[in-house]
N, C-alpha and C positions, 0 to 999 in steps of 0.2 A: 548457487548450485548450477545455475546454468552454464555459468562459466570455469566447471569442474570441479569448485569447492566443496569440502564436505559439508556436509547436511550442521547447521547452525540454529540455536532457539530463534535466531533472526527470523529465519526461513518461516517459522508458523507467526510469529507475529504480521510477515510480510505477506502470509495466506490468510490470515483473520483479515488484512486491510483487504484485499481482492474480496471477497465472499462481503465483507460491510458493502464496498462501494457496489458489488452486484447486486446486493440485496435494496439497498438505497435508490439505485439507480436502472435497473433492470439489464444492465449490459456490463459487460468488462471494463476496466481500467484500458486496455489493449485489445488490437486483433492483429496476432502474429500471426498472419497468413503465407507470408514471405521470409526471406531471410532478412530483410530491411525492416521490416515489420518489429521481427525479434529483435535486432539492434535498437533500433525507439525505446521496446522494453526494458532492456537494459541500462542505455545511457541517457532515456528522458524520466525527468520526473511524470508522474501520473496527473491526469485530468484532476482540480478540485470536483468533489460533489455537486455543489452548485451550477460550477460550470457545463458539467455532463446533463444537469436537468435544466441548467437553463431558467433557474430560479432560485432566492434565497432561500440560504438553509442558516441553520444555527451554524454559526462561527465555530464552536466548539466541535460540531461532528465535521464540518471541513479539516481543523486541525488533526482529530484523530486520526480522522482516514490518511490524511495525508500524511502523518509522520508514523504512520502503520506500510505504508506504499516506498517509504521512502528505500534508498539501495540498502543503508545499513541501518533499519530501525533499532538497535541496539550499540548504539559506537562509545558508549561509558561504560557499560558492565558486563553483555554480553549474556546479560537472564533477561528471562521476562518480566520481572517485577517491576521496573518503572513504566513499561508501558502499562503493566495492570494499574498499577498506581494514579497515571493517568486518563486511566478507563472509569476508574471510581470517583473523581473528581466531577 
């Protein structure tokens, strides 16, 4: 969306990952304070969990988070259901 697309199931599976990782971690994925800032957000992948805290985490909630963060968390069906799918796993 940032980049003028319409609004996609993507979009909240990729605000579920922001809101895990703040909640996990106490800070953002990003600080787009700048317009360079925002570009990172964009075209980098996000911090694992782990890494943000600086200690091990379950393997599993790194994976979530991360493929919840990712650009296009939905790029086979475009529903939410595989990610719920592997929320319940």
């Amino acid at each position: 969306m940032a980049l003028g697309a319409a609004p996609q199931p993507s979009a909240d599976v990729y605000a579920v990952g922001v809101l895990c990782f703040e909640l996990l971690t106490g800070s953002t994925p990003w600080k787009a304070r700048t317009l360079e800032h925002l570009k990172k957000h964009i075209n980098e992948p996000a911090p694992l969990v782990s890494e943000r805290l600086g200690e091990e985490v379950d393997p599993a909630v790194d994976r979530l988070v991360s493929r919840a963060l990712e650009k296009d968390p939905l790029p086979d069906s475009g529903t939410c259901s595989p990610f719920y799918t592997r929320c319940r796993l």
